[in-house]
Jmol script that loads the backbone (N, CA, C; Angstrom):
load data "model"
ATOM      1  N   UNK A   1      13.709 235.228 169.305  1.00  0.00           N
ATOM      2  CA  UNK A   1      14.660 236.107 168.654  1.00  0.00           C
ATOM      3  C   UNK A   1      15.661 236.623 169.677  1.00  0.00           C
ATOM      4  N   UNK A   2      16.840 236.034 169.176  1.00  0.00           N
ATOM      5  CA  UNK A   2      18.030 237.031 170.512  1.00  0.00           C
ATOM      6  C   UNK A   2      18.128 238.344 170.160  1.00  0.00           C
ATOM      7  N   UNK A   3      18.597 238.803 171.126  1.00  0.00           N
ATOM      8  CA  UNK A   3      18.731 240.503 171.243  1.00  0.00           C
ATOM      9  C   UNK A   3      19.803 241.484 170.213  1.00  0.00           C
ATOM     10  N   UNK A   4      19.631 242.495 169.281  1.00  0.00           N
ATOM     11  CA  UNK A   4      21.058 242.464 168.563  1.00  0.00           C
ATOM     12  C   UNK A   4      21.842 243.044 169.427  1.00  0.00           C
ATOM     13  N   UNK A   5      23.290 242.763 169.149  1.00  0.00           N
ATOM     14  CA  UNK A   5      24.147 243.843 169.772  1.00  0.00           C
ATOM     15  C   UNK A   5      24.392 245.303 169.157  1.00  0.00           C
ATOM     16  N   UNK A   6      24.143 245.726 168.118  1.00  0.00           N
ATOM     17  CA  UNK A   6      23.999 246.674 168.114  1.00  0.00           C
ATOM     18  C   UNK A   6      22.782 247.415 167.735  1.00  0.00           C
ATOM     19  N   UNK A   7      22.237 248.307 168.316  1.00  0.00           N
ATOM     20  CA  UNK A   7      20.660 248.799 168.579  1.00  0.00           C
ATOM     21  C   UNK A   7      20.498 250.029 167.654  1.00  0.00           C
ATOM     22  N   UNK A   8      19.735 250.190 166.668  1.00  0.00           N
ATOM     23  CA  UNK A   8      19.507 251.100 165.794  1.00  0.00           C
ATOM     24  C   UNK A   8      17.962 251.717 166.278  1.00  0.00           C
ATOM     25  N   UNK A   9      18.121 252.874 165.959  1.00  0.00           N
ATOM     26  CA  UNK A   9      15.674 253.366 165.873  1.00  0.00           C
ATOM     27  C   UNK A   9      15.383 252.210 164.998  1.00  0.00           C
ATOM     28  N   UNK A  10      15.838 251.469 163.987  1.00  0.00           N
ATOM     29  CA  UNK A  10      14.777 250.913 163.240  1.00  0.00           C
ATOM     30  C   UNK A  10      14.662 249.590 163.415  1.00  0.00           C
ATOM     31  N   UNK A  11      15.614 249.018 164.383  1.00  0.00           N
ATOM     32  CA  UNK A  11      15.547 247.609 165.236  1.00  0.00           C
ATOM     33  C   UNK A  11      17.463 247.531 165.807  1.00  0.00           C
ATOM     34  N   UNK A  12      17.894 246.417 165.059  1.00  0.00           N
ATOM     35  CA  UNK A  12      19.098 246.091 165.404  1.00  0.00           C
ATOM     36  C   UNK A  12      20.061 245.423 164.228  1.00  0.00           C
ATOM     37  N   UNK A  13      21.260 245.048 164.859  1.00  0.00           N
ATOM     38  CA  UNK A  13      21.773 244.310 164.038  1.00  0.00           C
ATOM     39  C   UNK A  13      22.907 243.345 164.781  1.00  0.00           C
ATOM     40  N   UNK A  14      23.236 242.196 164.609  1.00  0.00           N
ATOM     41  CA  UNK A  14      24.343 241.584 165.211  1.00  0.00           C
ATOM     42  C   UNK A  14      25.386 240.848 163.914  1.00  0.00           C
ATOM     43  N   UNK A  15      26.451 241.053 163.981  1.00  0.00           N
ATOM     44  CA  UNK A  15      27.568 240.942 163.416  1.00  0.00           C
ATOM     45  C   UNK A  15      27.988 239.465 163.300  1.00  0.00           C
ATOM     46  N   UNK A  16      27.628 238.177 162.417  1.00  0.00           N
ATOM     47  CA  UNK A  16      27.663 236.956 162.986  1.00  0.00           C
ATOM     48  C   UNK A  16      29.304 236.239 162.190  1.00  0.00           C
ATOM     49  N   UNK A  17      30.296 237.050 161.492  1.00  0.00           N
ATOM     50  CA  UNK A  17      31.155 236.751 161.467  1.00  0.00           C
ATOM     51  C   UNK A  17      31.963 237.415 160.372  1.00  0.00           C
ATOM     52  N   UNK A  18      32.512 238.354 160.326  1.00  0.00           N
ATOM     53  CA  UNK A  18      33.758 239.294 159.521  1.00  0.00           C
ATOM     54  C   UNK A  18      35.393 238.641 159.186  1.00  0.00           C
ATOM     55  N   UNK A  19      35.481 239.026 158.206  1.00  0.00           N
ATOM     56  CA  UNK A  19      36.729 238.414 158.248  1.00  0.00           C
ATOM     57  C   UNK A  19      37.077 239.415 156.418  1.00  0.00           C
ATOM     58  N   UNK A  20      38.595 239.234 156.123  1.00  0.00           N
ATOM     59  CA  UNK A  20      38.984 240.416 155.473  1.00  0.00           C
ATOM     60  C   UNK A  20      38.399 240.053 153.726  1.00  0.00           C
ATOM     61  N   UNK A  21      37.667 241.213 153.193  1.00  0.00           N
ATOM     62  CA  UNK A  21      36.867 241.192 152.290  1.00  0.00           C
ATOM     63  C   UNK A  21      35.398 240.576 152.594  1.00  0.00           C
ATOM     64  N   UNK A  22      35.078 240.645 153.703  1.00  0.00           N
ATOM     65  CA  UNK A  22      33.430 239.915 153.619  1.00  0.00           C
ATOM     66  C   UNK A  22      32.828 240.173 155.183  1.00  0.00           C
ATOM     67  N   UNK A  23      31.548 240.539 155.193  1.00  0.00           N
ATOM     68  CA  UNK A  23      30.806 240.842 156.958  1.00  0.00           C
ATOM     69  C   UNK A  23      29.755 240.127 156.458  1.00  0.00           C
ATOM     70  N   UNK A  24      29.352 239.212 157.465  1.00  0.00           N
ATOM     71  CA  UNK A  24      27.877 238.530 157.576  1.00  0.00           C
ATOM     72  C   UNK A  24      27.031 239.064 158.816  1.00  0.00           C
ATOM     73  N   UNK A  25      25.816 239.791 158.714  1.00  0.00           N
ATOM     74  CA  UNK A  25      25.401 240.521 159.826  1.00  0.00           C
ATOM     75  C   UNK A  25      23.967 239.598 159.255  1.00  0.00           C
ATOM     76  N   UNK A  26      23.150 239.698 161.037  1.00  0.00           N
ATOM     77  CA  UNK A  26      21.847 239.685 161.248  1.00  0.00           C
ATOM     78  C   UNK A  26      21.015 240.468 161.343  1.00  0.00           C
ATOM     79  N   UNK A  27      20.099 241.073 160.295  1.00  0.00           N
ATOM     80  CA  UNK A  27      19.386 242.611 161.010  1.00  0.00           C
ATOM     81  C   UNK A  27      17.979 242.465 161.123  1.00  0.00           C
ATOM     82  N   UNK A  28      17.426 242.760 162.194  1.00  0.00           N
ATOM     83  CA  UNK A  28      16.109 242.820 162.829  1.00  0.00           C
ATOM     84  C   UNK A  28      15.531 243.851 162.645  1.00  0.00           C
ATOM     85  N   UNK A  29      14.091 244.292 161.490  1.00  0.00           N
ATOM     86  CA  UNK A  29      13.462 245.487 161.475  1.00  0.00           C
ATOM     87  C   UNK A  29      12.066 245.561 162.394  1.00  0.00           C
ATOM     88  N   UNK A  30      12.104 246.241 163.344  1.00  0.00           N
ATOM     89  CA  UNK A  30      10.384 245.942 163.537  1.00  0.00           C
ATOM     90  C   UNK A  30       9.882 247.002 162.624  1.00  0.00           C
ATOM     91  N   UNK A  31       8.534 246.452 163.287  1.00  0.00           N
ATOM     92  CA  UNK A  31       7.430 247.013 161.936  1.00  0.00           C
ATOM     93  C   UNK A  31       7.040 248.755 162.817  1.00  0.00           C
ATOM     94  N   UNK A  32       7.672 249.064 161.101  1.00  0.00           N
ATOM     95  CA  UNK A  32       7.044 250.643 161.127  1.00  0.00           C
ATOM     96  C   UNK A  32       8.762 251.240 160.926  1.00  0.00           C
ATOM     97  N   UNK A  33       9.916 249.925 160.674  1.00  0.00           N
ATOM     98  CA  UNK A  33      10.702 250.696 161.079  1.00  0.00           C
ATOM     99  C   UNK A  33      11.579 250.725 159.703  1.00  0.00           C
ATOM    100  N   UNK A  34      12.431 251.979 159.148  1.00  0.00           N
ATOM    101  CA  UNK A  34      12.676 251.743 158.024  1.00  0.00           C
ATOM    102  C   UNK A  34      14.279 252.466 157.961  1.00  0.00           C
ATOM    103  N   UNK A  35      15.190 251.906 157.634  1.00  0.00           N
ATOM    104  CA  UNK A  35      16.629 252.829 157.285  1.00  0.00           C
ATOM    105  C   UNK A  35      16.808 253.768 156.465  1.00  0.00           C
ATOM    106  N   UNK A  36      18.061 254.276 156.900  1.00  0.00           N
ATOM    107  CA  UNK A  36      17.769 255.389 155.890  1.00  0.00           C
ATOM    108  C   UNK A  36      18.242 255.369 154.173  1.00  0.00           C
ATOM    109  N   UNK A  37      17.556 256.139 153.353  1.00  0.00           N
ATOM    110  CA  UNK A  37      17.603 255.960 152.095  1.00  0.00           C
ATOM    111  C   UNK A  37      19.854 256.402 151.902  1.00  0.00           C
ATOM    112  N   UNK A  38      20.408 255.647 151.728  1.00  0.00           N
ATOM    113  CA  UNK A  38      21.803 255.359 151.505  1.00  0.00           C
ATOM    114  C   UNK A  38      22.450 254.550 150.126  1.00  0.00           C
ATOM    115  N   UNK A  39      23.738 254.725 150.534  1.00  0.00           N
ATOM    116  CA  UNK A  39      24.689 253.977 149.440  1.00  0.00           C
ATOM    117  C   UNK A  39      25.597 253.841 149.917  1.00  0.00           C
ATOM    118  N   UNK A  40      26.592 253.014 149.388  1.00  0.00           N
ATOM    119  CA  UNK A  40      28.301 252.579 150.026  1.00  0.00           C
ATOM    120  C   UNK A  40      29.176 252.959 149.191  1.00  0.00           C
ATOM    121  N   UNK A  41      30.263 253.656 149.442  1.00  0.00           N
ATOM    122  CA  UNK A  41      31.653 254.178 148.658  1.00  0.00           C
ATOM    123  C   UNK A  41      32.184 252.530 148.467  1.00  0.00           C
ATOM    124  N   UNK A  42      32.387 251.839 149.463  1.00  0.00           N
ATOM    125  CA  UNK A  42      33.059 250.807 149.395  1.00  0.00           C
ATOM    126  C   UNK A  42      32.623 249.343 149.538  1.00  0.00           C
ATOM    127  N   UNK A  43      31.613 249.121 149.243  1.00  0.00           N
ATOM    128  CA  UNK A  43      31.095 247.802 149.748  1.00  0.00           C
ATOM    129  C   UNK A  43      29.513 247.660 148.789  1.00  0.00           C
ATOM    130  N   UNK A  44      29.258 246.501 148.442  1.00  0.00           N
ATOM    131  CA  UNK A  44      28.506 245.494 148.247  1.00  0.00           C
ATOM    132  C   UNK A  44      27.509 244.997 149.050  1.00  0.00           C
ATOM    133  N   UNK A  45      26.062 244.586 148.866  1.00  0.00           N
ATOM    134  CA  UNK A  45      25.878 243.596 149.778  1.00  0.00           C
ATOM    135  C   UNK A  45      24.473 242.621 149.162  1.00  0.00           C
ATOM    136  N   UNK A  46      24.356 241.922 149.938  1.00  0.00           N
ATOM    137  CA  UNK A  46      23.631 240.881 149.544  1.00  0.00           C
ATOM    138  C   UNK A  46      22.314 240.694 150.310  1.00  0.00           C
ATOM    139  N   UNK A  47      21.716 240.955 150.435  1.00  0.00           N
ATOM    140  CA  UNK A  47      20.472 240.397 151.303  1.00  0.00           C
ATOM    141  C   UNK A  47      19.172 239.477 151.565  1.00  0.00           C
ATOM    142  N   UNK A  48      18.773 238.448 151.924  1.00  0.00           N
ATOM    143  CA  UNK A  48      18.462 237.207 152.363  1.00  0.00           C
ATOM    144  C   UNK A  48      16.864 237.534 153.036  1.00  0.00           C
ATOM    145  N   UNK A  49      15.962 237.690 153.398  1.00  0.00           N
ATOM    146  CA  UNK A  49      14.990 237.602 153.871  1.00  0.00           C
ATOM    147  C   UNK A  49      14.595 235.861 154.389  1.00  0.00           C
ATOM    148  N   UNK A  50      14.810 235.893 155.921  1.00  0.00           N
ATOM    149  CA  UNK A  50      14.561 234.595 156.555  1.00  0.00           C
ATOM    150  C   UNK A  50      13.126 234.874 157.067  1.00  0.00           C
ATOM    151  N   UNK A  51      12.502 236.321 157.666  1.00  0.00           N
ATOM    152  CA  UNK A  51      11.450 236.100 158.249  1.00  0.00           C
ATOM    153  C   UNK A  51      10.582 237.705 158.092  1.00  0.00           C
ATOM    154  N   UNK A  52       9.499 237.306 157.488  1.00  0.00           N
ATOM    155  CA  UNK A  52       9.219 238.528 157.623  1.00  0.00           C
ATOM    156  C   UNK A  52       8.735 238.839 156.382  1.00  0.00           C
ATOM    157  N   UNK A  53       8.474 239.987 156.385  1.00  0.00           N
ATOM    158  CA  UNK A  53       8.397 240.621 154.415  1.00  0.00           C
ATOM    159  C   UNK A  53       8.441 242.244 154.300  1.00  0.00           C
ATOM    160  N   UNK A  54       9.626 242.606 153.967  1.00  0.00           N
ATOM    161  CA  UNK A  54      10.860 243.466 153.677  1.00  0.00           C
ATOM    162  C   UNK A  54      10.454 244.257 152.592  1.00  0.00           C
ATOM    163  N   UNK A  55      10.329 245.620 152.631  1.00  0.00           N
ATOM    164  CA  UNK A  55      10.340 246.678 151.324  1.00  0.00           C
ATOM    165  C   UNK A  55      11.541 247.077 150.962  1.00  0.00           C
ATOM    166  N   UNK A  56      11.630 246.888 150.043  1.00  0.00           N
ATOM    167  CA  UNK A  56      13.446 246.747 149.197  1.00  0.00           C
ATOM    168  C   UNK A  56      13.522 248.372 148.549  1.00  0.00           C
ATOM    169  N   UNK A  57      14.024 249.106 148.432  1.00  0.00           N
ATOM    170  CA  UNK A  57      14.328 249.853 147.562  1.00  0.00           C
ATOM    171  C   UNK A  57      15.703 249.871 146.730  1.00  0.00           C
ATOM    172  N   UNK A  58      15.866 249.889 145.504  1.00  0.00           N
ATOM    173  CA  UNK A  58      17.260 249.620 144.993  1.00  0.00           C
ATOM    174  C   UNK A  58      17.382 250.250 143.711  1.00  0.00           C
ATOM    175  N   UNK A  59      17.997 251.447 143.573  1.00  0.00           N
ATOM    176  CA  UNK A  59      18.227 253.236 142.871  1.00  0.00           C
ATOM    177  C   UNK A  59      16.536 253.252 143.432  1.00  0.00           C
ATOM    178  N   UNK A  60      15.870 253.357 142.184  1.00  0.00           N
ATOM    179  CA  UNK A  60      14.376 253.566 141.805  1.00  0.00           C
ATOM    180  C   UNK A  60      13.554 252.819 142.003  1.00  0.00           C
ATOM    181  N   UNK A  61      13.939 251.221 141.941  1.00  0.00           N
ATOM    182  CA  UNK A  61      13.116 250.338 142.023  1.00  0.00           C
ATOM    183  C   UNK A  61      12.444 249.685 143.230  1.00  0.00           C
ATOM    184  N   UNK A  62      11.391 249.702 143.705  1.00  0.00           N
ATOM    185  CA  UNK A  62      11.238 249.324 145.003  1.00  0.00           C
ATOM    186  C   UNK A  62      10.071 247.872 144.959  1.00  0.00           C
ATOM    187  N   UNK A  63      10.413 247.148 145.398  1.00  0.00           N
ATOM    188  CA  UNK A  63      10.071 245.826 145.640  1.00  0.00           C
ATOM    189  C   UNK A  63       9.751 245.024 147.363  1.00  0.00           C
ATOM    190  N   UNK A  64       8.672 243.845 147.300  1.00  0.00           N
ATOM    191  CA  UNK A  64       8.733 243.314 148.022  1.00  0.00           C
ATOM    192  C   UNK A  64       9.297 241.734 148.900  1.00  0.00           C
ATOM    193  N   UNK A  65      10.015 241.432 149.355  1.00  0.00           N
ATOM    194  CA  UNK A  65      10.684 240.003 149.361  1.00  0.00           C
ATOM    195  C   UNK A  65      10.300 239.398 150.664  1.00  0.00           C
ATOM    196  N   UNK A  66       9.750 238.282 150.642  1.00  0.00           N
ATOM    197  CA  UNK A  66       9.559 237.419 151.788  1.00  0.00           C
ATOM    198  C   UNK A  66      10.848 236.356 151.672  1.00  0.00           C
ATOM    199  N   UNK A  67       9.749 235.483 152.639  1.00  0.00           N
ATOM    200  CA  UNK A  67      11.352 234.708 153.347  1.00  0.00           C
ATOM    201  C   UNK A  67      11.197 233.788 152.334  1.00  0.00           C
ATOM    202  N   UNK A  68      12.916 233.745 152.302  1.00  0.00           N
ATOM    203  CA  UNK A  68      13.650 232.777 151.173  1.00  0.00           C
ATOM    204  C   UNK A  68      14.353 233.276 149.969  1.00  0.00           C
ATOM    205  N   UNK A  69      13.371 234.783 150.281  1.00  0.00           N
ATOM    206  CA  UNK A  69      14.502 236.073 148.249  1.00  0.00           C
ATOM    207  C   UNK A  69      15.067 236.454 148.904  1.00  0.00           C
ATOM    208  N   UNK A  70      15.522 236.741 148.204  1.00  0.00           N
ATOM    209  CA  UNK A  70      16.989 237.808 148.162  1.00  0.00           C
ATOM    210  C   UNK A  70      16.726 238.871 146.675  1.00  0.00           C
ATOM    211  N   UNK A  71      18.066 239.946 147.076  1.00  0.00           N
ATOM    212  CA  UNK A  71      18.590 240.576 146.713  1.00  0.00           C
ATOM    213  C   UNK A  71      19.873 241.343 146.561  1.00  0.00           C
ATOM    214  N   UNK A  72      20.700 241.767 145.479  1.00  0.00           N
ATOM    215  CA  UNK A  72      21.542 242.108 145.636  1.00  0.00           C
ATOM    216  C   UNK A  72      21.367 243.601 145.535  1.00  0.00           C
ATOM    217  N   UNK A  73      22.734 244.535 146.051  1.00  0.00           N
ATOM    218  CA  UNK A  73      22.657 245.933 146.644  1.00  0.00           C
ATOM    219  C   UNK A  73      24.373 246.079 145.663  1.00  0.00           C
ATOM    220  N   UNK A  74      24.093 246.601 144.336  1.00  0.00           N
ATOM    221  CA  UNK A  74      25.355 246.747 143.892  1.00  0.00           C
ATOM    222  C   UNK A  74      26.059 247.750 144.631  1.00  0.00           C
ATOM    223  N   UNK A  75      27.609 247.834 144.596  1.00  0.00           N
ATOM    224  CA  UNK A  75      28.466 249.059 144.705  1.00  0.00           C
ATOM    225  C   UNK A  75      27.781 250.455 144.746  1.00  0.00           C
ATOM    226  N   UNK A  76      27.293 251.307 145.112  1.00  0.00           N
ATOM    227  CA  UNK A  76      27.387 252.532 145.152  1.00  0.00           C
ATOM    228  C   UNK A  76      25.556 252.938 144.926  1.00  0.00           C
ATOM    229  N   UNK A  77      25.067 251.812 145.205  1.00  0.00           N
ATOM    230  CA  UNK A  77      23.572 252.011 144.881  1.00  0.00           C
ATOM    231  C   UNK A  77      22.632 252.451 145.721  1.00  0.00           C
ATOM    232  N   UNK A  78      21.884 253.406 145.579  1.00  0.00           N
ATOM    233  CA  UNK A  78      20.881 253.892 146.652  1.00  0.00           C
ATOM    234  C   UNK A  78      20.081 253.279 146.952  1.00  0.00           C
ATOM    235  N   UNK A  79      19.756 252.636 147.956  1.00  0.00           N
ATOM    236  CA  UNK A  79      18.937 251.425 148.385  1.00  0.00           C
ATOM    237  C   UNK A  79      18.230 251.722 149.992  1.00  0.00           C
ATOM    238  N   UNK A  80      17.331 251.113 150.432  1.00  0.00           N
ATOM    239  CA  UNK A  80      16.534 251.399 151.632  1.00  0.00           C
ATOM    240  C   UNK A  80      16.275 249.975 152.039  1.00  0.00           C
ATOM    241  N   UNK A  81      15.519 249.830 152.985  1.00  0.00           N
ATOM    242  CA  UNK A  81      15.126 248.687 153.892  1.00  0.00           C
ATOM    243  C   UNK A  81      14.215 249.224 154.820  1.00  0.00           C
ATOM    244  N   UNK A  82      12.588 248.600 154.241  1.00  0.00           N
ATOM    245  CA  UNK A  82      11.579 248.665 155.070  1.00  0.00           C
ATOM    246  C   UNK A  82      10.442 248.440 155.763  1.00  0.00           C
ATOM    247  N   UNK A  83       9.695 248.376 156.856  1.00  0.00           N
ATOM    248  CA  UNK A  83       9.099 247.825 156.975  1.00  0.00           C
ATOM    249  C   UNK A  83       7.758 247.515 157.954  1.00  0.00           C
ATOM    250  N   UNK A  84       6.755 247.487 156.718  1.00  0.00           N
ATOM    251  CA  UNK A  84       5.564 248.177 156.626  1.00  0.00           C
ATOM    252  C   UNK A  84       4.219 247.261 157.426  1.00  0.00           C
ATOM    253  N   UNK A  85       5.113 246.038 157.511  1.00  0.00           N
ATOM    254  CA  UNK A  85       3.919 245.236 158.182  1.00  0.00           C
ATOM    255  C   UNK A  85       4.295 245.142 159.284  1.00  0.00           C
ATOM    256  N   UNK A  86       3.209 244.119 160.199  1.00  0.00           N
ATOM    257  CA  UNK A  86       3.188 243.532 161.788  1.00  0.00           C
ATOM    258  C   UNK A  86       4.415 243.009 162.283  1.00  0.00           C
ATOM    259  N   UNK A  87       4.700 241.985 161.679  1.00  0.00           N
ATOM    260  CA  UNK A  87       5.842 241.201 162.523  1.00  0.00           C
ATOM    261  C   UNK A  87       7.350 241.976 162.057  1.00  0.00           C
ATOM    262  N   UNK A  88       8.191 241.735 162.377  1.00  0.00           N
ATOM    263  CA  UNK A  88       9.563 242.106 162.647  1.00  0.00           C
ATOM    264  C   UNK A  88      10.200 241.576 161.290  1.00  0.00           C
ATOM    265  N   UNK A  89      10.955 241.922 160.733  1.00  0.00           N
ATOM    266  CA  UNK A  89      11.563 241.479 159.646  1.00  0.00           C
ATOM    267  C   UNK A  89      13.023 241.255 159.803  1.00  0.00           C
ATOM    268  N   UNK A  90      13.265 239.530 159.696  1.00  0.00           N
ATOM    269  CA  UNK A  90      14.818 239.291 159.875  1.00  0.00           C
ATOM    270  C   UNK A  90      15.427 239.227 158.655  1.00  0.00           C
ATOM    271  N   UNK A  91      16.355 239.844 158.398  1.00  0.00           N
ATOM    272  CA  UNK A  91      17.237 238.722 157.251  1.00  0.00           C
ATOM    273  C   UNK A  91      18.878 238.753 157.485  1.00  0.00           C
ATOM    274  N   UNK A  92      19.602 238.503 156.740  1.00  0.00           N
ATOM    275  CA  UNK A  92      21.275 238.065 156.246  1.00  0.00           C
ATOM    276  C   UNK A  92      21.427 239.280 155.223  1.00  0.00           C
ATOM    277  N   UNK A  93      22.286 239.542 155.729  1.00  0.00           N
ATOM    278  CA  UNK A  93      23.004 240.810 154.861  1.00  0.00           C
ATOM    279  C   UNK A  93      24.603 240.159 154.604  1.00  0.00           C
ATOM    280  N   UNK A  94      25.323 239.989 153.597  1.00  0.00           N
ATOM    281  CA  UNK A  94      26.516 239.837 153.453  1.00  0.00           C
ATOM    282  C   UNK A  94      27.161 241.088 152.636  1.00  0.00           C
ATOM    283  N   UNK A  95      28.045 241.526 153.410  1.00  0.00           N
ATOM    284  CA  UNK A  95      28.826 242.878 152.550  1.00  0.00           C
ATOM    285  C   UNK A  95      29.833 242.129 151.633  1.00  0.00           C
ATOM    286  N   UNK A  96      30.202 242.584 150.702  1.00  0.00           N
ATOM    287  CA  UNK A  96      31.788 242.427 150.202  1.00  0.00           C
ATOM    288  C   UNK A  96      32.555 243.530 150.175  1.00  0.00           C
ATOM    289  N   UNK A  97      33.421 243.480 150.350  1.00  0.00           N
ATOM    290  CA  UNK A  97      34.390 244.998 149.699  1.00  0.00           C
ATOM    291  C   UNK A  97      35.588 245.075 150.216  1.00  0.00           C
ATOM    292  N   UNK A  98      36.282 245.981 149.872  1.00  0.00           N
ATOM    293  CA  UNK A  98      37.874 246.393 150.681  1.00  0.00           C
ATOM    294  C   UNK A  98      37.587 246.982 151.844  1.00  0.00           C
ATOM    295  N   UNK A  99      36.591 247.667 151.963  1.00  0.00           N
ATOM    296  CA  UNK A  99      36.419 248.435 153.610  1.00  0.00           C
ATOM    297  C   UNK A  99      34.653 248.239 153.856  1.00  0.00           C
ATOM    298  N   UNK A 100      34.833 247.824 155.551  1.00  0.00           N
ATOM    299  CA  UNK A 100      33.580 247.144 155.662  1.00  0.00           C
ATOM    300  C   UNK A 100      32.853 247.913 156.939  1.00  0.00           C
ATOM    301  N   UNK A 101      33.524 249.247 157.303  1.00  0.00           N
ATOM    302  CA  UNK A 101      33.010 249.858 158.454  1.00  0.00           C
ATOM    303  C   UNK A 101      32.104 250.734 158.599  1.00  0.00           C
ATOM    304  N   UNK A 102      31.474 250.831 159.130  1.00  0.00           N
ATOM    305  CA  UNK A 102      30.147 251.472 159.328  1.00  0.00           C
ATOM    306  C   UNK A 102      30.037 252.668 159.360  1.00  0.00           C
ATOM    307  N   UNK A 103      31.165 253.418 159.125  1.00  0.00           N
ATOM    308  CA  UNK A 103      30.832 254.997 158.685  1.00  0.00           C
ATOM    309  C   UNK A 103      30.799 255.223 157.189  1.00  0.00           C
ATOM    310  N   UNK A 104      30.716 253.773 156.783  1.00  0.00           N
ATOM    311  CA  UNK A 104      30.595 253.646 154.755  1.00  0.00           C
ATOM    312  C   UNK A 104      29.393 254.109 154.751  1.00  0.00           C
ATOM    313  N   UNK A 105      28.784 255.065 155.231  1.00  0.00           N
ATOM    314  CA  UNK A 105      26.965 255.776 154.698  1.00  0.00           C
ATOM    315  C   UNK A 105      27.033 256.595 153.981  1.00  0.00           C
ATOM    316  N   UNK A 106      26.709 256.665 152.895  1.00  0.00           N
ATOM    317  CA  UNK A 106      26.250 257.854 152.478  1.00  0.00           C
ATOM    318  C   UNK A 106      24.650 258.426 152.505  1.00  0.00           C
ATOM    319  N   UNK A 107      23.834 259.044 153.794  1.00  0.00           N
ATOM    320  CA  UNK A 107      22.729 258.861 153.798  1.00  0.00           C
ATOM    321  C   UNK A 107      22.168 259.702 153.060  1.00  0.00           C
ATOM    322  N   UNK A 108      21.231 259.940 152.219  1.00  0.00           N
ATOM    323  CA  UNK A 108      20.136 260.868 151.328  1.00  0.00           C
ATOM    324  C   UNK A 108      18.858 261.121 152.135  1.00  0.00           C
ATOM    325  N   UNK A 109      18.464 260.432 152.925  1.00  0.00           N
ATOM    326  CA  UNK A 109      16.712 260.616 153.830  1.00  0.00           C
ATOM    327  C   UNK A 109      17.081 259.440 154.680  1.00  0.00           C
ATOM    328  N   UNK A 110      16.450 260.431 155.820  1.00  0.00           N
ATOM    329  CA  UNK A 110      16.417 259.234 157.364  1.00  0.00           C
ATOM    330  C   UNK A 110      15.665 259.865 158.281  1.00  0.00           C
ATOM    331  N   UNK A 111      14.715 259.347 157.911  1.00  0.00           N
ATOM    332  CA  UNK A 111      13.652 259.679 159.118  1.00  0.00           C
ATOM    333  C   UNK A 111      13.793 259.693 160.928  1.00  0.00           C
ATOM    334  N   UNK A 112      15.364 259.181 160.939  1.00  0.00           N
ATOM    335  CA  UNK A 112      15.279 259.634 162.576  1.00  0.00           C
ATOM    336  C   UNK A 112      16.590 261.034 162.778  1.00  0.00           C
ATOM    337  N   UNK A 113      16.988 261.463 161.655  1.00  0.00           N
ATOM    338  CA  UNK A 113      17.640 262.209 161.256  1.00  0.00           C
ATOM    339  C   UNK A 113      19.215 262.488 161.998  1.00  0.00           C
ATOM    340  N   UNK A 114      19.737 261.328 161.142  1.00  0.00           N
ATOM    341  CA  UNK A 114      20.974 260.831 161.386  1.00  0.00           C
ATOM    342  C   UNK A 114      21.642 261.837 160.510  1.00  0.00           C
ATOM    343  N   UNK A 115      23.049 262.040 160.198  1.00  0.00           N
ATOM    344  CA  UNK A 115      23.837 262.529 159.848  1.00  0.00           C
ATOM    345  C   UNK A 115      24.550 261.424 158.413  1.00  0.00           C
TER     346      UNK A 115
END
end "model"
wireframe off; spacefill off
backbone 0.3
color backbone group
């Protein structure tokens, strides 16, 4: 596993190609590590599970996906990412939207108590 470039408490993430209306990122969870419960004003996204097995939350519904599901993360939906077992959890996140920058959080709960 390469290293991400950008380093979060709950692993990482690396950015594998942006361009206008769309971000394809790589994000690495280790285990125990979980984001915070959020939503996006402006963006979409898609998510891919390549390795690992991922606790989904999406509004209310919370689910589990190994490698090969997916899920989608509509517009404005409260959603989480977590993860409860041993190994590290990779997947593909694709955003869509008009604005794709990373102060799009709206966080509700975050256990390392982000803003």
């Amino acid at each position: 596993m390469e290293q991400p470039s950008e380093i979060r408490p709950w692993g990482g993430f690396t950015v594998l190609e942006e361009r206008p209306g769309f971000k394809v990122k790589r994000l690495s969870v280790r285990p125990g590590g979980r984001l915070s419960l959020q939503s996006h004003q402006h963006r979409a996204e898609h998510w891919t599970v390549v390795a690992g097995t991922a606790t989904v939350t999406v509004h209310d519904e919370v689910s589990e996906l190994r490698r090969g599901q997916s899920t989608d993360i509509p517009l404005g939906a409260r959603h989480r990412l977590e993860n409860f077992h041993g190994d590290t959890v990779e997947l593909i996140e694709i955003q869509f939207g008009d604005y794709l920058g990373e102060d799009d959080i709206t966080r509700y709960h975050d256990v390392y108590q982000r803003g």
